[in-house]
TIZA-290723 format. One record per residue (C-alpha): residue number from 1; x, y, z. Coordinates in nm, 3 decimals. Layout:
<atoms>
   num         u         v         w
   NUM         X         Y         Z
...
</atoms>
This chain:
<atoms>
   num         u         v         w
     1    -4.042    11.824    -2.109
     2    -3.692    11.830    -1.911
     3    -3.585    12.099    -1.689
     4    -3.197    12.127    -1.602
     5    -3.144    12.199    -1.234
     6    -2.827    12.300    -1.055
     7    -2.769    12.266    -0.683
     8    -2.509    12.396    -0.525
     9    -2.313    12.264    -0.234
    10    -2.474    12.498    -0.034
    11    -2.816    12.432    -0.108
    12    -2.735    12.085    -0.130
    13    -2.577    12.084     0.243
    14    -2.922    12.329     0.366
    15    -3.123    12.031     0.194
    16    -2.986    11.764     0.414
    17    -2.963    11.960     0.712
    18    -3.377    12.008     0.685
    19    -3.387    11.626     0.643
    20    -3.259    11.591     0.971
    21    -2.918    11.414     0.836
    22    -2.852    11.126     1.062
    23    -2.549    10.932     1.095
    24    -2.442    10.829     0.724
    25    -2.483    10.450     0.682
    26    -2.163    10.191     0.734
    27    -2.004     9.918     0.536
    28    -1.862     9.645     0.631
    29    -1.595     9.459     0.461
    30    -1.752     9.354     0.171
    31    -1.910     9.696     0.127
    32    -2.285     9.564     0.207
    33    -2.478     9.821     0.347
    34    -2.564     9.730     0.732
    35    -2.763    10.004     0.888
    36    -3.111     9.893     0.959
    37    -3.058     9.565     0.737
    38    -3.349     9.385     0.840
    39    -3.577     9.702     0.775
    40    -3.453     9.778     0.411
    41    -3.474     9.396     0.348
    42    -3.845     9.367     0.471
    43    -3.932     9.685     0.269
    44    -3.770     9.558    -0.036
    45    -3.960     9.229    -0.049
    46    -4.267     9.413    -0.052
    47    -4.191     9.590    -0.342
    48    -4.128     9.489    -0.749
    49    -3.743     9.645    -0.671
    50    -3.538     9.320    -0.837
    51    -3.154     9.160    -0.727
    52    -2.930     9.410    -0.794
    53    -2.782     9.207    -1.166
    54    -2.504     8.990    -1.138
    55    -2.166     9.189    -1.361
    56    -1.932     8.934    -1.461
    57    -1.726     9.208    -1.702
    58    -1.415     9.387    -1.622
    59    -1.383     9.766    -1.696
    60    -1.314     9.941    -1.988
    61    -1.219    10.254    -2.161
    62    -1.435    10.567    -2.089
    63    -1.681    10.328    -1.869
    64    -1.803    10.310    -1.522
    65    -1.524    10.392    -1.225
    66    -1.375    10.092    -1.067
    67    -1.643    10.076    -0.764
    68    -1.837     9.854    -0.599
    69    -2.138     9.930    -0.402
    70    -2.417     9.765    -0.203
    71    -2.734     9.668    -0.343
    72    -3.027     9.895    -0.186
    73    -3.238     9.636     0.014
    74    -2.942     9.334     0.062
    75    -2.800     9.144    -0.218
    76    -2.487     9.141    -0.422
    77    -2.288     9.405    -0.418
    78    -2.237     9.534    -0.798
    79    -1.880     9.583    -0.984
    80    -1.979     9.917    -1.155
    81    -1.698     9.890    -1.421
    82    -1.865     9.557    -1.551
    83    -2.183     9.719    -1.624
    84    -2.302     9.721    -1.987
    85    -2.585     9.881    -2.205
    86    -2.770    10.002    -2.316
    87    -2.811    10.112    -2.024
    88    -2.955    10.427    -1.783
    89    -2.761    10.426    -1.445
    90    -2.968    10.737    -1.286
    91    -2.850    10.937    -0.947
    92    -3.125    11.044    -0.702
    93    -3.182    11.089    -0.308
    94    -3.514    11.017    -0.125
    95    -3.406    11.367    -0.005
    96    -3.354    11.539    -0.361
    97    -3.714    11.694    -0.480
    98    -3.704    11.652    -0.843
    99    -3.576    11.295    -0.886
   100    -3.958    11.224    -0.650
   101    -4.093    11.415    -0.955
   102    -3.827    11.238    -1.204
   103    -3.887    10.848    -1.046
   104    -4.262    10.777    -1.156
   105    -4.161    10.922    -1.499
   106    -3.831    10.648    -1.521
   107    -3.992    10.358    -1.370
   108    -4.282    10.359    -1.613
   109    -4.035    10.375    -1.899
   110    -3.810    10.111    -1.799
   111    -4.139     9.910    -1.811
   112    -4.258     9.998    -2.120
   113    -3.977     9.851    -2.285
   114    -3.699     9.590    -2.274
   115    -3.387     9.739    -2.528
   116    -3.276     9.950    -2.251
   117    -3.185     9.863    -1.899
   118    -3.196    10.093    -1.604
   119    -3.027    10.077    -1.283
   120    -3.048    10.373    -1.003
   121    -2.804    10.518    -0.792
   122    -2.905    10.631    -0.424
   123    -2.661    10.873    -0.421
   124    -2.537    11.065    -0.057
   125    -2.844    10.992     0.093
   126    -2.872    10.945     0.476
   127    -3.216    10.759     0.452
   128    -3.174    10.421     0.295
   129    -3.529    10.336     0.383
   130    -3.756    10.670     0.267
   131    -3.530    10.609    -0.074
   132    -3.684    10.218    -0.068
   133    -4.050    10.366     0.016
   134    -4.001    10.609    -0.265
   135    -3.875    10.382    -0.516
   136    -4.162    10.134    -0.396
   137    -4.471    10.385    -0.405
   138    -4.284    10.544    -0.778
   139    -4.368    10.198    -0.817
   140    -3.970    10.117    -0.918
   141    -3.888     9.735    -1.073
   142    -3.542     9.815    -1.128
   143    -3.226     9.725    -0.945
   144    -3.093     9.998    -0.706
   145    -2.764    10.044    -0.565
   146    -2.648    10.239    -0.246
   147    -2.358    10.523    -0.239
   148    -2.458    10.699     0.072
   149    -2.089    10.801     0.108
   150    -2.057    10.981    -0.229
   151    -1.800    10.796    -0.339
   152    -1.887    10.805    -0.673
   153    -1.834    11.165    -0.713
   154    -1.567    11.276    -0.924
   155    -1.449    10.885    -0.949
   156    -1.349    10.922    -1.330
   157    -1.444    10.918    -1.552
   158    -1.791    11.034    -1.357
   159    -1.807    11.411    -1.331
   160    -1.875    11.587    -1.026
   161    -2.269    11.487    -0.912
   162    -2.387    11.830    -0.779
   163    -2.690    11.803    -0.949
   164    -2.948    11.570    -0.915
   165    -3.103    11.363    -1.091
   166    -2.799    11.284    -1.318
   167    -2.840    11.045    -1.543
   168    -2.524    10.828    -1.743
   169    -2.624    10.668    -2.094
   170    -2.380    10.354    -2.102
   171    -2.346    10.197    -2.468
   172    -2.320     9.838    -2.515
   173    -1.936     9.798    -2.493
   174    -2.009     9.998    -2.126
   175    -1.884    10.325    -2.237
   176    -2.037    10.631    -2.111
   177    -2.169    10.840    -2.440
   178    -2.320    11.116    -2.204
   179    -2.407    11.266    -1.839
   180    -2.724    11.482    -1.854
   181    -2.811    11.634    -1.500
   182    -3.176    11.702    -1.567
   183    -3.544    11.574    -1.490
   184    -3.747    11.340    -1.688
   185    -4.105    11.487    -1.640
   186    -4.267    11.166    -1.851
   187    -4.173    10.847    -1.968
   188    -4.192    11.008    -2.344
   189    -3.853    11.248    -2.230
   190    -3.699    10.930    -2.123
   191    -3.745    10.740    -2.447
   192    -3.648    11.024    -2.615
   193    -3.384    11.062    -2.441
   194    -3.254    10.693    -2.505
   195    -3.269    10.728    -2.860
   196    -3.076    11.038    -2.909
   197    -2.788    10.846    -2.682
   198    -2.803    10.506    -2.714
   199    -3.020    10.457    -3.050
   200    -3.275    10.241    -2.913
   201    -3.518    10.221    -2.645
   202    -3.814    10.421    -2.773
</atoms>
């Protein structure tokens, strides 16, 4: 079962505000995430969270925006544009109700089986480390990335994130072949989900 969901700035500003919004994490040069460091690094060795993957391709037509981003936890930053599929790149928040519903759900299906790969987005979230002790207790063993700045939204050819989760279906060349904004209630919608998209993963 999937339910669609729609946020609205304005709900989606109220949201953040209840969270207590503290100062939005910093990059430095090479656009690793800095704030706490040494925290999200000790809470991602505790957990089955891998290295974000190493993305030696260059972009391509109707894939990923030309962005790089941290790895959640410390590690390599990752080249979005050289990511390839089949793939599920999935946008949540620690703050963002659903994708806590949605993460069990997607972590148990990217363990189930190995045709698909799955890589998560911590999208505008202020709290780097409650999205590493979600991710850890949804008991995640995927790479995650960082984009507490939202610069991913509206970077073509993404489309606006308003609602969360989102999820991106890449093909194999890297192409995006869809954007659903909607929450995976089991693994079974996930793998579903993958074959209507991608054509495997199931």
């Amino acid at each position: 079962m999937r339910r669609a969901l729609v946020l609205s700035g304005a709900a989606l500003l109220l949201v953040l505000t209840a969270c207590g919004h503290p100062s939005a994490p910093t990059y430095d040069g090479d656009k690793t995430l800095t704030v706490a460091a040494p925290d999200l690094v000790a809470i991602k060795k505790h957990s089955d969270i891998p290295d974000c993957p190493r993305v030696d391709g260059g972009p391509v037509s109707g894939g990923m925006p030309s962005v790089t981003v941290p790895c959640l936890g410390g590690g390599r930053a990752v080249a979005l544009a050289g990511l390839r599929g089949p793939m599920i790149v999935n946008f949540w928040a620690s703050w963002c109700g659903p994708c806590r519903e949605e993460m069990p759900a997607l972590a148990a299906y990217a363990k189930s089986q190995s045709a698909v790969q799955v890589v998560g987005v911590d999208f505008l979230d202020p709290q780097p480390a409650a999205a590493l002790e979600l991710a850890t207790r949804s008991k995640v063993a995927y790479p995650l990335v960082a984009d507490p700045k939202g610069v991913l939204d509206r970077a073509s050819p993404l489309p606006h994130v308003g609602t969360m989760p989102m999820t991106v279906f890449l093909d194999e060349t890297g192409a995006i072949v869809h954007v659903e904004a909607a929450e995976y209630t089991r693994p079974a919608d996930v793998a579903a989900a993958a074959r209507k998209y991608l054509g495997v993963g199931g």
